[in-house]
N, C-alpha and C positions, 0 to 999 in steps of 0.2 A: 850394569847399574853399580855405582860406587857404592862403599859402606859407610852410612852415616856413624855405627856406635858398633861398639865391640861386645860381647856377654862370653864370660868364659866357663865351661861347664867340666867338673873334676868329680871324680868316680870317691868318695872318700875311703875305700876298702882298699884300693891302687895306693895309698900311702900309711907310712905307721900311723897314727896317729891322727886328728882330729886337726892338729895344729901345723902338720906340715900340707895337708889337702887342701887346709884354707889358704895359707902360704904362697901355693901353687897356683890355686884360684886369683888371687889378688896381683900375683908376678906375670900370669899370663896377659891381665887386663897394663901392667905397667902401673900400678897403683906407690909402686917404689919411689917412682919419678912423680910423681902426680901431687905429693905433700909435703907440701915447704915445713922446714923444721919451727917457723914462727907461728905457724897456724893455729887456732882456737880449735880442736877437732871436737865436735860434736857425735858420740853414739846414740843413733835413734832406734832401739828393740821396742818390738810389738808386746806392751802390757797394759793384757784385757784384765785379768783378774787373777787372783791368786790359784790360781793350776795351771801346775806345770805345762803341758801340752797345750793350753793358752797360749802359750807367751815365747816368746825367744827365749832359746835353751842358754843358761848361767853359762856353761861350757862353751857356747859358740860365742858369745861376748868375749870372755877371756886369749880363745886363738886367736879372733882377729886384733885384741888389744894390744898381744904380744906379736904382732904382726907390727903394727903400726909405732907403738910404743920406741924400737930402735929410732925413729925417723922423726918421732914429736912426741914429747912428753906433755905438751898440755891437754889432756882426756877431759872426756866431762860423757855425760851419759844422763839421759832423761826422759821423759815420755807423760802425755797426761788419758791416763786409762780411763775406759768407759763409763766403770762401777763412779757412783756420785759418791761415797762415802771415804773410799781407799786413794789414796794419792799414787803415785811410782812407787816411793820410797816404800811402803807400806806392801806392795804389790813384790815389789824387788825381795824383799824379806821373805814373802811367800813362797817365792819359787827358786831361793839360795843364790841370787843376781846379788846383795849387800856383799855379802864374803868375797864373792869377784871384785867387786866395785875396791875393794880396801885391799885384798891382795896385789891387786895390778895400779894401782892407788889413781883410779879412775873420779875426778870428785863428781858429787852428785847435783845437777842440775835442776832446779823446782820450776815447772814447767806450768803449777798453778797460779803462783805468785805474783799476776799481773800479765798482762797480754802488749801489744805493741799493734797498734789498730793497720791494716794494711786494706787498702783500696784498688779493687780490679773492675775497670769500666767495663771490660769486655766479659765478662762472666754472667752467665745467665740469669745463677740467681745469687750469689754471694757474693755482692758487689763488696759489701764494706763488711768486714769480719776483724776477729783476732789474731795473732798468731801470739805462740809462747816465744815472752823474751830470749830465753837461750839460744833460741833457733836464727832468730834474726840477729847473732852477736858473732854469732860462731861461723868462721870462715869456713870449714868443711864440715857439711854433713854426712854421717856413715849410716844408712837406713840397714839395719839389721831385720830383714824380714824371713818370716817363714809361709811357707805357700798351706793356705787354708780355702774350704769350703766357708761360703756365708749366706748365713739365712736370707739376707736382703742383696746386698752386693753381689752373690753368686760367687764371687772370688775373691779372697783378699791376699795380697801379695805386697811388693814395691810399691806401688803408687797408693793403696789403698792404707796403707800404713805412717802418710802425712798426714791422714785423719787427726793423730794423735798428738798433730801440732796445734790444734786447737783445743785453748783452756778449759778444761772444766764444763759446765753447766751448758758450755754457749756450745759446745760440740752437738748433745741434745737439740737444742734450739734450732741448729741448719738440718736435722733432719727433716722439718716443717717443709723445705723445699720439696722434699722428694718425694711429689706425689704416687710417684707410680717406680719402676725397678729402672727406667728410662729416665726420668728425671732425676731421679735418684743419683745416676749415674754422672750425669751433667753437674747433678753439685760436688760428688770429689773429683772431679775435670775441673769446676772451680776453682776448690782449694789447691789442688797439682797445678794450675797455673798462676795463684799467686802465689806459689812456692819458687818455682822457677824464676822468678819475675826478680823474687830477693839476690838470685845470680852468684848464689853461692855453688862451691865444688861439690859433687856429689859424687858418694862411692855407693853403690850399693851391695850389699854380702847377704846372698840367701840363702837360708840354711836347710837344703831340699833335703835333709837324712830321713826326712817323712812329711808326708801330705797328710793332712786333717781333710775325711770325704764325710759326706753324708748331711743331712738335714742339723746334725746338733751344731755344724760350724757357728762362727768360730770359735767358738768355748768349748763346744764337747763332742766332737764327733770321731769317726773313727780316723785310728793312724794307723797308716800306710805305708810300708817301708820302700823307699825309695834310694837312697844311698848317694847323693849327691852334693856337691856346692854349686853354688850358681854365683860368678862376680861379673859387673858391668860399671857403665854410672848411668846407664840411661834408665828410668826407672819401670815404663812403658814396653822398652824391649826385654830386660828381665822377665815382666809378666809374662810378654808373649813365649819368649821358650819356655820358660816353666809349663807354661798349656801348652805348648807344642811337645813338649816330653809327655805329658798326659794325653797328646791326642787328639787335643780342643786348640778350635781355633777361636783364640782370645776375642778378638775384633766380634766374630758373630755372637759366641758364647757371654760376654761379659760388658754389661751397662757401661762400664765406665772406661773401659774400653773401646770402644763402640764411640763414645764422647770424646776420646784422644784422638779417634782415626780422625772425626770428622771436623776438630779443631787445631788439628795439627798441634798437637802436646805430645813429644815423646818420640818416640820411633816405635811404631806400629807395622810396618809394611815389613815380613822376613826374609826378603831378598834385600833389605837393607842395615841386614845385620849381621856384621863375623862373627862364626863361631870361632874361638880357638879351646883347645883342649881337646874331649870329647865331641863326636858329634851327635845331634839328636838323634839321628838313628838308631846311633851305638845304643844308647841309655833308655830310647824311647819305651814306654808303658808296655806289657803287651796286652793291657786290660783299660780301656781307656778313665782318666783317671773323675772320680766320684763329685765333681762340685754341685753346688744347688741347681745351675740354670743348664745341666745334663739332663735334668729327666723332662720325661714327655708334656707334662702339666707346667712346670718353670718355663721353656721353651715358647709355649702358647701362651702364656701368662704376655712375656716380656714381647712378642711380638704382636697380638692387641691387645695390648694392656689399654685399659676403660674403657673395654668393650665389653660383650656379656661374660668370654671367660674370664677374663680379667675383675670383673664382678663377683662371679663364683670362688673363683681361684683366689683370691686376694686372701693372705693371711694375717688375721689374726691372733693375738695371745690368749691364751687361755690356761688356767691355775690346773693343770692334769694332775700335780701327784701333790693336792693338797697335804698329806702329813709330812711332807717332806720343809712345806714354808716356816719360818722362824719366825716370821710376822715383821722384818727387820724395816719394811719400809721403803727398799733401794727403789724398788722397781715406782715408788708412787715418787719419789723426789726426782727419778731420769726423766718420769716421762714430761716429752716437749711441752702437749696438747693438754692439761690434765684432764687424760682421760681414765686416769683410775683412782677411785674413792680407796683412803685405808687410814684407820684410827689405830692408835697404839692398842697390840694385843689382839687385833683384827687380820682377819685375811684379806687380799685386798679383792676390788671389786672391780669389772672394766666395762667401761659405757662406751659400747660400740659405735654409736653416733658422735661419737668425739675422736674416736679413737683416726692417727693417720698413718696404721701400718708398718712404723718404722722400727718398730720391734726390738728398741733399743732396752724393753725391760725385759726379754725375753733373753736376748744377749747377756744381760748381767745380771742376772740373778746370782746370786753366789750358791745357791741351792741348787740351779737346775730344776726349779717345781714350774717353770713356767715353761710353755710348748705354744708352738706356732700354728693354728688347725684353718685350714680352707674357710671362710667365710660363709657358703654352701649356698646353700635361696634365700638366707636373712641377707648375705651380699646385694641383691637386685631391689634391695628397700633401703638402701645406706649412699647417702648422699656425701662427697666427698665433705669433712667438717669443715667448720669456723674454726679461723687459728683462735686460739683462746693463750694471753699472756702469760708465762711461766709462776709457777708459784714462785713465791719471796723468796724460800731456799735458794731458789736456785740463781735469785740475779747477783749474789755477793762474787 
């Protein structure tokens, strides 16, 4: 079988430095040759929210800019994060990314500022959406990901980090499609095909020096040390070796995944992948690595999902470490469905029969007071909701 896409996988303890292992990563894939010195280069880092271990590490930004930087000086760096309050920029200041951005004189991209409407006939459910201006201007996009566990997605890597190419509010709103961990899955197969579709160069640079495992993903779960870079452009076979160094195979393990094999987006199949550098083997787990759709209950969740376990199973948010909440409001302006009531000064409140699962205020809490709890036998009385239109906040 020929190689469709190449992924290069580099140990970062095997070099000085931070900046000669990504160097390496990027030379093995040919990424030298790959970028015209005319090019708009666009950096796309994963920023959820102001913590650190959120988001793409300041430091992995900066090597590969000084990578690139010999080659094209036009940079630019952007992303539109989850939290509905916090912009990039705002996000970038949090986690010390502004001081790179003006060291390496990266300008900064606003990725709220208007959208650029793009149209996918073949997409399930996201036919007509947004995309952020910068994305669709910029001849090369450079996906800065880091490999995380996720509450809902079960993994977020390469692909699942175009998420962040959709504006604002309207990002919220497509989680409406995804009814269940499977549909879900099919909506960022959506946006990853009208990604593609725009036909722009893709580098992807993954910053595997640690895995985020466990149920707090992506905002807060544990880190793992792993020691690695991962460079490609395909953004699908990324994912897959990254779970193939963990142990997991992507395709069964991962919704949207799963949605690539079977739309053919990406390079999914790992006999159709060069490794150069390290091999999996070499670097593989030897503890297989922590995402959501690992344990026993995610597994049977996503395999009948709206069925009875999938019933029981279905989570939920739920206000666990009330003195922890500020009362800030994020989690009632995210959500799609309004399905939670909250007045200034109030905690908020969440009406299960509206609620559809996407647990996007759970994800951004900037407190962490919010927790995801099995739906239990009040599941088997909860009828999937009426989409209900976005509050006014959120259509500007």
């Amino acid at each position: 079988m020929e190689y469709k896409t190449t992924v290069a996988i580099v140990r970062t303890a095997d070099y000085e430095g931070l900046d000669a292992a990504v160097a390496e990563a990027l030379s093995l894939i040919g990424a030298d040759r790959y970028i015209a010195p005319d090019d708009t280069v666009l950096f796309k880092p994963n920023l959820l929210m102001r913590i650190r271990n959120a988001c793409t590490e300041a430091d992995f930004l900066a090597a590969v800019a000084r990578f690139i930087r010999p080659l094209n000086a036009n940079l630019k760096a952007g992303d539109s994060p989850g939290q509905f309050r916090h912009r990039a920029a705002s996000v970038m200041r949090g986690v010390g990314m502004d001081a790179v951005l003006e060291a390496e004189k990266i300008a900064y991209a606003e990725f709220e500022s208007g959208g650029v409407l793009v149209e996918n006939p073949k997409a399930r459910h996201m036919k007509r959406f947004h995309i952020a201006k910068p994305v669709v201007e910029a001849d090369c996009i450079v996906n800065l990901c880091r490999p995380k566990s996720h509450i809902e997605a079960a993994y977020t890597g390469a692909v699942k980090n175009y998420w962040g190419i959709i504006p604002g509010g309207e990002k919220a709103r497509c989680h409406l499609h995804g009814r269940n961990p499977a549909e879900f899955g099919h909506v960022l197969a959506d946006n990853y095909e009208a990604f593609l579709a725009q036909g722009k160069k893709r580098i992807v640079v993954m910053d595997a020096r640690k895995l985020m495992e466990g149920p707090g993903g992506p905002a807060n779960g544990f880190m793992r040390p792993v020691g690695l870079v991962l460079a490609g452009y395909d953004e699908a076979a990324v994912d897959m070796v990254m779970l193939a160094i963990g142990r997991i195979d992507g395709v069964r393990a991962v919704p949207h995944l799963a949605a690539c094999r079977e739309r053919g987006l990406g390079v999914t199949d790992m006999d159709e992948i060069e490794i150069k550098g390290l091999s999996i083997e070499t670097v593989q787990l030897k503890r297989k690595a922590g995402i959501t759709s690992t344990t026993t209950a995610s597994l049977l969740n996503n395999f009948i999902a709206r069925t009875v376990i999938y019933k029981y199973m279905r989570r939920m948010p739920v206000l666990k470490k009330k003195e922890t909440c500020v009362m800030c409001g994020d989690c009632f302006n995210i959500c799609p469905n309004r399905a939670i009531v909250w007045e200034k000064q109030q905690t908020p409140v969440f009406e299960k029969e509206k609620c559809v699962s996407c647990l996007c205020c759970v994800e951004c809490c900037p407190q962490q007071a919010l927790e995801a709890s099995p739906a239990g036998l009040s599941g088997f009385f909860l009828k999937y909701p009426e989409i209900t239109p976005p509050h006014p906040e959120q259509t500007t």
